[in-house]
PDB file of N, CA, C and O in Angstrom:
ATOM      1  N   UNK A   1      75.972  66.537 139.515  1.00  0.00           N
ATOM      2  CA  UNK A   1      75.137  65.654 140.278  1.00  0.00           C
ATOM      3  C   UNK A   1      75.571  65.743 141.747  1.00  0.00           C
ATOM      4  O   UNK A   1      76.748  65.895 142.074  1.00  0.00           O
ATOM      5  N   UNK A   2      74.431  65.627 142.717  1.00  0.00           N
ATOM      6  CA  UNK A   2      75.098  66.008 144.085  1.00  0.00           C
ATOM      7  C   UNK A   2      75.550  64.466 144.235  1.00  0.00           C
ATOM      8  O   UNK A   2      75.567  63.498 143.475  1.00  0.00           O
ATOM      9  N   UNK A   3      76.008  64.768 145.952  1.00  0.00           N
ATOM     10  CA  UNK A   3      76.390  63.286 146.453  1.00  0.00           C
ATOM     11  C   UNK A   3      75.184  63.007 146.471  1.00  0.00           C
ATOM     12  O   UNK A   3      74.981  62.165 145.596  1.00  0.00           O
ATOM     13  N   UNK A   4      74.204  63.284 147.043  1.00  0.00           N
ATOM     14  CA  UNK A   4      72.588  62.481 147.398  1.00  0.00           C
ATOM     15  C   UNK A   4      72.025  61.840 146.209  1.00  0.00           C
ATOM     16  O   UNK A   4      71.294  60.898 146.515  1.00  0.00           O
ATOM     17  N   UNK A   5      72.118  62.026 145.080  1.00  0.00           N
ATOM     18  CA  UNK A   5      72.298  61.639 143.927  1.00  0.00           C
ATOM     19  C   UNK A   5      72.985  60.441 143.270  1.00  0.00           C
ATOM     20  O   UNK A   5      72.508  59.430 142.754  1.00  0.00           O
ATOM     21  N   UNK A   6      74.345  60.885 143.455  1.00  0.00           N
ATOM     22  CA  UNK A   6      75.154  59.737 143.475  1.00  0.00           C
ATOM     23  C   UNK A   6      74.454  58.302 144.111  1.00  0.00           C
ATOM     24  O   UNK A   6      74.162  57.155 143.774  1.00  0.00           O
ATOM     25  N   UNK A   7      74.421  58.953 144.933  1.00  0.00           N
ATOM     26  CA  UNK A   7      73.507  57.363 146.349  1.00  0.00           C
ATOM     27  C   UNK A   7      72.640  56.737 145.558  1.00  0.00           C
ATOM     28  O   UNK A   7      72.529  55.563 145.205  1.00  0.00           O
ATOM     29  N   UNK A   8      71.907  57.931 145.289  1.00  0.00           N
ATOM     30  CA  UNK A   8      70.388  56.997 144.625  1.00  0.00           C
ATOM     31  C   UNK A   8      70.835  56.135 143.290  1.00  0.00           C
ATOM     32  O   UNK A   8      70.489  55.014 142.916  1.00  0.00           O
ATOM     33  N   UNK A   9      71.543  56.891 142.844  1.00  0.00           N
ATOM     34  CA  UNK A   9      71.941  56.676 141.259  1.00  0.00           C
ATOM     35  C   UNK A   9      72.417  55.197 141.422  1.00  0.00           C
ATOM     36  O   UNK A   9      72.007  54.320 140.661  1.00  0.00           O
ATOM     37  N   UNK A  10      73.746  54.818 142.959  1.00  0.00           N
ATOM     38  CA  UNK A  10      73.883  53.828 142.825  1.00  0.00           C
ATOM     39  C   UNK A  10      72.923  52.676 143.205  1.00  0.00           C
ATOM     40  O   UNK A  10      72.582  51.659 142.601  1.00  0.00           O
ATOM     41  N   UNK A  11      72.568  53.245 144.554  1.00  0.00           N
ATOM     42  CA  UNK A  11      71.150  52.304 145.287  1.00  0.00           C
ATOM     43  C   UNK A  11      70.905  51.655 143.926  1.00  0.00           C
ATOM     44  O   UNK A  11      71.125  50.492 143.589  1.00  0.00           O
ATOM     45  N   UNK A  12      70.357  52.755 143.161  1.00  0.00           N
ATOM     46  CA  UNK A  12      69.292  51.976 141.492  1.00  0.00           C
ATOM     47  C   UNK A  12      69.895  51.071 141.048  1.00  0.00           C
ATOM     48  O   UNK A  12      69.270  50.015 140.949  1.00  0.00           O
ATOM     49  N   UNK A  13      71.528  51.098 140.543  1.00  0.00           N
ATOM     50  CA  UNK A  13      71.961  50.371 140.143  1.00  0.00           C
ATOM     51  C   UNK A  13      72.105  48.772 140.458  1.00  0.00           C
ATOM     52  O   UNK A  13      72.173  47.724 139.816  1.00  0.00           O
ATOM     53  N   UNK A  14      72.112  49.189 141.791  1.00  0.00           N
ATOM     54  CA  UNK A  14      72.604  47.733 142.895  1.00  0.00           C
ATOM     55  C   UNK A  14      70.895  47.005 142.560  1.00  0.00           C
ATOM     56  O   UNK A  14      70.742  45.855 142.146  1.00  0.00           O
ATOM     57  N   UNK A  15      70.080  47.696 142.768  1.00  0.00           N
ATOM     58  CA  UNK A  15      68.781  46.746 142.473  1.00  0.00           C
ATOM     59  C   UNK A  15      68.903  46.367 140.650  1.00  0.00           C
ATOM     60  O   UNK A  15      69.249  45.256 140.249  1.00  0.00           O
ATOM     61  N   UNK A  16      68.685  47.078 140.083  1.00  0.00           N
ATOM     62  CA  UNK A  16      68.921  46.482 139.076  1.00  0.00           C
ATOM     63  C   UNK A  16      70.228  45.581 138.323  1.00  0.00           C
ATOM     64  O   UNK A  16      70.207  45.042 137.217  1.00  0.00           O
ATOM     65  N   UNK A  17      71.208  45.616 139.199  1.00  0.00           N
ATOM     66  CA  UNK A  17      72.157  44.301 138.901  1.00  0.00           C
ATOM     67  C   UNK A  17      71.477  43.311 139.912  1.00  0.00           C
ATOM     68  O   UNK A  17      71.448  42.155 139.490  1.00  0.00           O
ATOM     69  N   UNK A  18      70.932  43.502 141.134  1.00  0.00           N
ATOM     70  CA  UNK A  18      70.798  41.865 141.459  1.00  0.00           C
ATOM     71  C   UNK A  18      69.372  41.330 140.641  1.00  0.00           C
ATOM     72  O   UNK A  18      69.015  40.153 140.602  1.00  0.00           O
ATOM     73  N   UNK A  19      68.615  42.538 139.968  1.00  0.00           N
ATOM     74  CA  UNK A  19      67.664  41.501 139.185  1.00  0.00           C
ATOM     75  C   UNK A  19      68.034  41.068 138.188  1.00  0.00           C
ATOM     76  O   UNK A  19      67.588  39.932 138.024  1.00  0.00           O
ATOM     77  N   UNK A  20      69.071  41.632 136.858  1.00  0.00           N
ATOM     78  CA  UNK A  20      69.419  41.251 136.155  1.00  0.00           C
ATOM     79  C   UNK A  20      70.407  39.907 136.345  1.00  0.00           C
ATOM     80  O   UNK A  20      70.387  39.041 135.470  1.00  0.00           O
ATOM     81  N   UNK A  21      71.262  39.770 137.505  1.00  0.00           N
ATOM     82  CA  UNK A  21      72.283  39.235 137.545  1.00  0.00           C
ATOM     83  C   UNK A  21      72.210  37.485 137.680  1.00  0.00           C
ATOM     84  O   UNK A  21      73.158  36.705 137.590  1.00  0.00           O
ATOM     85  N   UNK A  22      70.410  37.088 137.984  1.00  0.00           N
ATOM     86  CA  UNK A  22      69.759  36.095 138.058  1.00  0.00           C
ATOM     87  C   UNK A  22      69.212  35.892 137.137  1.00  0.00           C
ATOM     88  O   UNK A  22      68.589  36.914 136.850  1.00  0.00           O
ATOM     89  N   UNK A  23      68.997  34.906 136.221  1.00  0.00           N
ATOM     90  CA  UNK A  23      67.468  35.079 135.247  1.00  0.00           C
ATOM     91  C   UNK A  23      66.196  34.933 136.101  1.00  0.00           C
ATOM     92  O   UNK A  23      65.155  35.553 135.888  1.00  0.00           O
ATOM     93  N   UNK A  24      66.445  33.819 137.341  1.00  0.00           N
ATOM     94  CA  UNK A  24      64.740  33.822 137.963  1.00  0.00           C
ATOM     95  C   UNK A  24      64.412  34.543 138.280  1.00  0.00           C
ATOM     96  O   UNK A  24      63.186  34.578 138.385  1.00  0.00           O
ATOM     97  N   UNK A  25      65.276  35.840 138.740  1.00  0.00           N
ATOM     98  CA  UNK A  25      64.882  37.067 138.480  1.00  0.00           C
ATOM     99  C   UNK A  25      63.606  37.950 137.984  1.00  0.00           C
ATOM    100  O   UNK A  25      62.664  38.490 138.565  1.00  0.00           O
ATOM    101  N   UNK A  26      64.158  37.802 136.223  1.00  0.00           N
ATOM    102  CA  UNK A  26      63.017  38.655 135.493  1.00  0.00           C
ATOM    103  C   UNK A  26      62.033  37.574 134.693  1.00  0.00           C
ATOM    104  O   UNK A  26      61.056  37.991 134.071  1.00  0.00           O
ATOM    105  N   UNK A  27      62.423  35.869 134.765  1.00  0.00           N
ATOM    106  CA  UNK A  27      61.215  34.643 134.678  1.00  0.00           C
ATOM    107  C   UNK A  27      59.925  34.851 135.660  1.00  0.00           C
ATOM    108  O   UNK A  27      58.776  34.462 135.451  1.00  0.00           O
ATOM    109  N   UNK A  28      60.343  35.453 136.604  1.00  0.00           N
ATOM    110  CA  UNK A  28      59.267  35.492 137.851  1.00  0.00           C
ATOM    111  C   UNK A  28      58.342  36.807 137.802  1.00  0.00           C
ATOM    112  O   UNK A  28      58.487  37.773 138.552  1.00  0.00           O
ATOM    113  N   UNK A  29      57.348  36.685 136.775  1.00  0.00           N
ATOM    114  CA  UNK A  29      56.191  38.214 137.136  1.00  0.00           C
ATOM    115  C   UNK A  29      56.581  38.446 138.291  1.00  0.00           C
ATOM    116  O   UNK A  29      57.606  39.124 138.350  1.00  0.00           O
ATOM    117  N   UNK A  30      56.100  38.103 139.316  1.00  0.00           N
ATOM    118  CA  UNK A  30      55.549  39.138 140.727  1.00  0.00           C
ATOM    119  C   UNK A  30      57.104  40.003 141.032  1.00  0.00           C
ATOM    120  O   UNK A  30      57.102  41.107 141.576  1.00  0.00           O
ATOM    121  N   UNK A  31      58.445  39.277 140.570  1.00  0.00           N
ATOM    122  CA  UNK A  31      59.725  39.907 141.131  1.00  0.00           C
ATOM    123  C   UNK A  31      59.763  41.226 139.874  1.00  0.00           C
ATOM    124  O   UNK A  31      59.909  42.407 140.188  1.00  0.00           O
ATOM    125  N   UNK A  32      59.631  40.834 138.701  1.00  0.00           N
ATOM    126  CA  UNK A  32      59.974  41.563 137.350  1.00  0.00           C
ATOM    127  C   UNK A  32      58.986  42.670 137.922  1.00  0.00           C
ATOM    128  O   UNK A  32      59.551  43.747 138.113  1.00  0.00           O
ATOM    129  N   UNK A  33      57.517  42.636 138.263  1.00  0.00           N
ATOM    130  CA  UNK A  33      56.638  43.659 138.816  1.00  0.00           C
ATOM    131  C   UNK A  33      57.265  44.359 139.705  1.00  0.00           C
ATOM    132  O   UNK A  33      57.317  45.585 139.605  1.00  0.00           O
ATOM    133  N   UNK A  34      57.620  43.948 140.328  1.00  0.00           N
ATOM    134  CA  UNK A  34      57.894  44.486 142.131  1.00  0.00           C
ATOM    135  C   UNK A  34      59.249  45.406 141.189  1.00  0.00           C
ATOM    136  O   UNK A  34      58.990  46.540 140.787  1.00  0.00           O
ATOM    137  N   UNK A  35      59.923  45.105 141.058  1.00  0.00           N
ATOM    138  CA  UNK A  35      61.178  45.715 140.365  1.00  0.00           C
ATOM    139  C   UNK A  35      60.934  46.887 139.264  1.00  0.00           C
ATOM    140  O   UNK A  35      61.640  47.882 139.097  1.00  0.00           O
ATOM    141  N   UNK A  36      59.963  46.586 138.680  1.00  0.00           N
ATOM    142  CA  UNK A  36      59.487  47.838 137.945  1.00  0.00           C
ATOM    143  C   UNK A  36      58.736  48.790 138.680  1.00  0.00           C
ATOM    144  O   UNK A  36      58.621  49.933 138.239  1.00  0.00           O
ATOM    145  N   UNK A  37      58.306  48.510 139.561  1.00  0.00           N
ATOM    146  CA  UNK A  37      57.181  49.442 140.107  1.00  0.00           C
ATOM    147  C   UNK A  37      58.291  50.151 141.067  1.00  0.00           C
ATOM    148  O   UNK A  37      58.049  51.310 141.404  1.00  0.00           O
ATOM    149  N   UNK A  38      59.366  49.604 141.483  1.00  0.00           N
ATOM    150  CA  UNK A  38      60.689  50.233 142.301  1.00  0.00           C
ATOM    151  C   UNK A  38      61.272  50.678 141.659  1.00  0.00           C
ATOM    152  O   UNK A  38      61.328  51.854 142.018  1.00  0.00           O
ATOM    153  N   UNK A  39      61.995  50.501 140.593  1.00  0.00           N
ATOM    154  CA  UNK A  39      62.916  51.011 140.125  1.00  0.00           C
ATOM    155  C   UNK A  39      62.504  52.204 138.985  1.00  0.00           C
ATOM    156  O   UNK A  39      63.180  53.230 138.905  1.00  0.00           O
ATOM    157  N   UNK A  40      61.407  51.980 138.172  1.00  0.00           N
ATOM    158  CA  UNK A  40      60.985  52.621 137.002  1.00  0.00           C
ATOM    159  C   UNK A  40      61.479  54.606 137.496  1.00  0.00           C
ATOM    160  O   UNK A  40      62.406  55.278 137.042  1.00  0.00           O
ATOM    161  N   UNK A  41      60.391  55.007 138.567  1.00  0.00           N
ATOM    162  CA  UNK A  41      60.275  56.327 138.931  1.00  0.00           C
ATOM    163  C   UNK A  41      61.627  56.779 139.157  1.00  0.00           C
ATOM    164  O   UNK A  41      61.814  57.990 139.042  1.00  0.00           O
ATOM    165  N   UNK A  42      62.510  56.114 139.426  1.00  0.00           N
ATOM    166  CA  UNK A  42      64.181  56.601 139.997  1.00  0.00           C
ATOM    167  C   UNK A  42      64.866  56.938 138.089  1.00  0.00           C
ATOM    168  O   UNK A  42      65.432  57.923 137.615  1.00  0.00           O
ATOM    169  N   UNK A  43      64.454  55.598 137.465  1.00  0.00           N
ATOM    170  CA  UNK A  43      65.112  55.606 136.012  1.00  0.00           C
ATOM    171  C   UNK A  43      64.474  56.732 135.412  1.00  0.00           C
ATOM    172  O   UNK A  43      65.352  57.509 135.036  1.00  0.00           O
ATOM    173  N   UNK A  44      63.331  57.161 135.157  1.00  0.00           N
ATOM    174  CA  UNK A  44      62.714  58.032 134.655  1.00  0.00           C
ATOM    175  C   UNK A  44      63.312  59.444 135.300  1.00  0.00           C
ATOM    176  O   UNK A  44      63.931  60.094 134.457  1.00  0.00           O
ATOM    177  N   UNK A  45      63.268  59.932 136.356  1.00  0.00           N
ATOM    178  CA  UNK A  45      63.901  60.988 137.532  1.00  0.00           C
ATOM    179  C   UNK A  45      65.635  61.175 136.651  1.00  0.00           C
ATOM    180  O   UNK A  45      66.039  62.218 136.136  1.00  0.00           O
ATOM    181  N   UNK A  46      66.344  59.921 136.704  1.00  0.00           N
ATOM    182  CA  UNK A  46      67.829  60.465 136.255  1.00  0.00           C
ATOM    183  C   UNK A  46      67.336  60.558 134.822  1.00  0.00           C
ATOM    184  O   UNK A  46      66.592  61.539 134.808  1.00  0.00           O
ATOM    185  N   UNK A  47      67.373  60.154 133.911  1.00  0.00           N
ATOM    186  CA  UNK A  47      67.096  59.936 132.378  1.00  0.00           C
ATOM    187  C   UNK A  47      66.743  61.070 132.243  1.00  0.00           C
ATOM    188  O   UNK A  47      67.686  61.820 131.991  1.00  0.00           O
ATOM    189  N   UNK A  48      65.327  61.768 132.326  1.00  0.00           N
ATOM    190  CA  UNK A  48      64.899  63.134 132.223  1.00  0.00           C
ATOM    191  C   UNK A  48      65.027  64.453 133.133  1.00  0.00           C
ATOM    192  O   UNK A  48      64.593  65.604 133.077  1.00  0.00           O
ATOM    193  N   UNK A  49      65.685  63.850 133.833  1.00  0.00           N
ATOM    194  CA  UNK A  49      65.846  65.300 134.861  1.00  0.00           C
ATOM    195  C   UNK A  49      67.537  65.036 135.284  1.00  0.00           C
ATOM    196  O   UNK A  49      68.423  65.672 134.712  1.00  0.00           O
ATOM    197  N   UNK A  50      67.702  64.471 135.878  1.00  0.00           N
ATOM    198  CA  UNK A  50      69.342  64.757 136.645  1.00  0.00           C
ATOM    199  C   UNK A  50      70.226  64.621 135.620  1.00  0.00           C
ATOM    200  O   UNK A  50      70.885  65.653 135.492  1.00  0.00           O
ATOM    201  N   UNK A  51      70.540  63.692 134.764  1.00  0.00           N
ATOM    202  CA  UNK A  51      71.508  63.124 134.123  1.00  0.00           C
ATOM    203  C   UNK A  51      71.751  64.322 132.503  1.00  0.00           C
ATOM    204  O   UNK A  51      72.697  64.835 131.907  1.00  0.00           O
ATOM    205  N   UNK A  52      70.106  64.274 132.375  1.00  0.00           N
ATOM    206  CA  UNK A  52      69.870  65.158 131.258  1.00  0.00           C
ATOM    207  C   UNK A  52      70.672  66.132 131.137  1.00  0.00           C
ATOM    208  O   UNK A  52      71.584  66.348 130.339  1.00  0.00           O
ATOM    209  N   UNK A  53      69.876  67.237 132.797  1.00  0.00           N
ATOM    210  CA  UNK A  53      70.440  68.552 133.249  1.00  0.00           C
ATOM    211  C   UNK A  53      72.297  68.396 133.181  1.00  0.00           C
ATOM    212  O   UNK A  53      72.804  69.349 132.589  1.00  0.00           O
ATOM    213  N   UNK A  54      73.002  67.664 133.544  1.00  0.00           N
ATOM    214  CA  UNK A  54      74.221  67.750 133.827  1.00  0.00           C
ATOM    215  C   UNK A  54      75.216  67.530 132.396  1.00  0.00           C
ATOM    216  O   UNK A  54      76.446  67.503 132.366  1.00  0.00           O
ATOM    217  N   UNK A  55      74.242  67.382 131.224  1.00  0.00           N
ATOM    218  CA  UNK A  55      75.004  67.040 129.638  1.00  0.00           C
ATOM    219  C   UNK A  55      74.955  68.610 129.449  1.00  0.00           C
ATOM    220  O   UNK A  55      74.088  69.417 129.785  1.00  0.00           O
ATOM    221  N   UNK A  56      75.846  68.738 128.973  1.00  0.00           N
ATOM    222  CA  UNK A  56      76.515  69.975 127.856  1.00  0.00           C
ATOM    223  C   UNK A  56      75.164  70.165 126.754  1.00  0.00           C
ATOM    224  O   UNK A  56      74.516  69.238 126.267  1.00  0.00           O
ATOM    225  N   UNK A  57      74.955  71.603 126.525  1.00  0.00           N
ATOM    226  CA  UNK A  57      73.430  71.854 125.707  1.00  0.00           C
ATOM    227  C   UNK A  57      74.196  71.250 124.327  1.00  0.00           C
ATOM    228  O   UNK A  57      73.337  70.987 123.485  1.00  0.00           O
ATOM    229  N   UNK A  58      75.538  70.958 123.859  1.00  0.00           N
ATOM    230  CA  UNK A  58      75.292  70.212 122.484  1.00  0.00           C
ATOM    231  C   UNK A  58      75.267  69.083 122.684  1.00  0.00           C
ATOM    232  O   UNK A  58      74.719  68.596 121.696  1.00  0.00           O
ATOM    233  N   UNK A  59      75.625  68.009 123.636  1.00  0.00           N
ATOM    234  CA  UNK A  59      75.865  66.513 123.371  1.00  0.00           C
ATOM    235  C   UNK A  59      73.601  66.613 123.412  1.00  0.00           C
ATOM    236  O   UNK A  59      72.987  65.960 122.569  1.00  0.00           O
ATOM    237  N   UNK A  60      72.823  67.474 124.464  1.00  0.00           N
ATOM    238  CA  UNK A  60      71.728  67.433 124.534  1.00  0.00           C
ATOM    239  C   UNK A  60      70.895  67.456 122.877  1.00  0.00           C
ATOM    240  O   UNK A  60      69.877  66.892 122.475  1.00  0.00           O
ATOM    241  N   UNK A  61      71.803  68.312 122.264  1.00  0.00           N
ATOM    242  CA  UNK A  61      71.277  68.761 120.738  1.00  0.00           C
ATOM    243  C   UNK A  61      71.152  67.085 119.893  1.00  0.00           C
ATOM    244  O   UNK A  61      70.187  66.480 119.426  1.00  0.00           O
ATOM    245  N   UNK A  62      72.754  66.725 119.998  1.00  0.00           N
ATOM    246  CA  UNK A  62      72.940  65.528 119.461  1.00  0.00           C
ATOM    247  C   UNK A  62      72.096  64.722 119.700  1.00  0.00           C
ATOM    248  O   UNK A  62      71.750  63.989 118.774  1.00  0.00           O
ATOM    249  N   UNK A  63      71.508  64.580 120.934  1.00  0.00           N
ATOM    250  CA  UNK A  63      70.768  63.208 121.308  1.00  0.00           C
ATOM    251  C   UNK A  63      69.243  63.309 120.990  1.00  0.00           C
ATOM    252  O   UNK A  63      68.526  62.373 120.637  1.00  0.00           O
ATOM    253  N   UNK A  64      68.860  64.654 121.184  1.00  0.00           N
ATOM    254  CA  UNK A  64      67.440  64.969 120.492  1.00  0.00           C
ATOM    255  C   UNK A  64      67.793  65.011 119.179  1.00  0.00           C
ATOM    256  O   UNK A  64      66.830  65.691 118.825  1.00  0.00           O
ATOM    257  N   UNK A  65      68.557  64.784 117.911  1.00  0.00           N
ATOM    258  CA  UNK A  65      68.857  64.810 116.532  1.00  0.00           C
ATOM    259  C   UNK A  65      68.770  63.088 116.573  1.00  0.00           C
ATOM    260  O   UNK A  65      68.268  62.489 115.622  1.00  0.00           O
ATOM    261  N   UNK A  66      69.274  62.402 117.692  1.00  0.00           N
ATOM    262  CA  UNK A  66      69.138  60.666 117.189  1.00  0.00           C
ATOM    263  C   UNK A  66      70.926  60.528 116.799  1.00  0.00           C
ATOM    264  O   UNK A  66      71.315  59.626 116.057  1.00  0.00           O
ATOM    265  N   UNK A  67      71.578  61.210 117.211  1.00  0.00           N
ATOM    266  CA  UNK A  67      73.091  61.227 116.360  1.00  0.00           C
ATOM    267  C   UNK A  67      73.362  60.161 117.048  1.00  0.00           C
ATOM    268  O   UNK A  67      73.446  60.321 118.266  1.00  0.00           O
ATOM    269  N   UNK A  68      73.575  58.800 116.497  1.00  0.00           N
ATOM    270  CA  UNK A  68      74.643  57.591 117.331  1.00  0.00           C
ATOM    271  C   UNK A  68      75.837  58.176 117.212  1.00  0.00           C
ATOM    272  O   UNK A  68      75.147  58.379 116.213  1.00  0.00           O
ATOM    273  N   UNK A  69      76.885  58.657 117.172  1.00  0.00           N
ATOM    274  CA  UNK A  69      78.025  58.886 117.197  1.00  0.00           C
ATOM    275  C   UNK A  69      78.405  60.263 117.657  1.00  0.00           C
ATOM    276  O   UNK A  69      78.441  61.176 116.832  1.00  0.00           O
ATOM    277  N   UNK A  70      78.775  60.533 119.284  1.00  0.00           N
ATOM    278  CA  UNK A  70      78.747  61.544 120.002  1.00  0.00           C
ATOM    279  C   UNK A  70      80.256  61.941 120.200  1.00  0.00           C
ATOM    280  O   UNK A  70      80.552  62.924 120.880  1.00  0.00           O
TER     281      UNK A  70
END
């Protein structure tokens, strides 16, 4: 993962701990919206592309098999 990566990876994080870290937070549609419509495309981006790419092709095997125990 590059550093530019890293950044985003954390940026994401930091938004999604201060929504989680409130409940009025994710009680409030318009914030729970606003937060999905921000954050979703970044989660989707690492999940299927960055994070994916950087697993070893067997832990990748394992996880397309459903194996809980890696």
């Amino acid at each position: 993962m590059t550093q530019e990566e890293q950044i985003r990876l954390y940026r994401l994080m930091e938004k999604l701990n201060w929504f989680f870290h409130q409940e009025m937070h994710y009680l409030d549609r318009e914030t729970a919206e606003k937060t999905a419509r921000e954050c979703y495309p970044e989660i989707r981006d690492f999940t299927y592309d960055i994070l994916w790419n950087d697993l070893p092709k067997e832990v990748q095997e394992q996880l397309m098999d459903g194996e809980e125990s890696l």
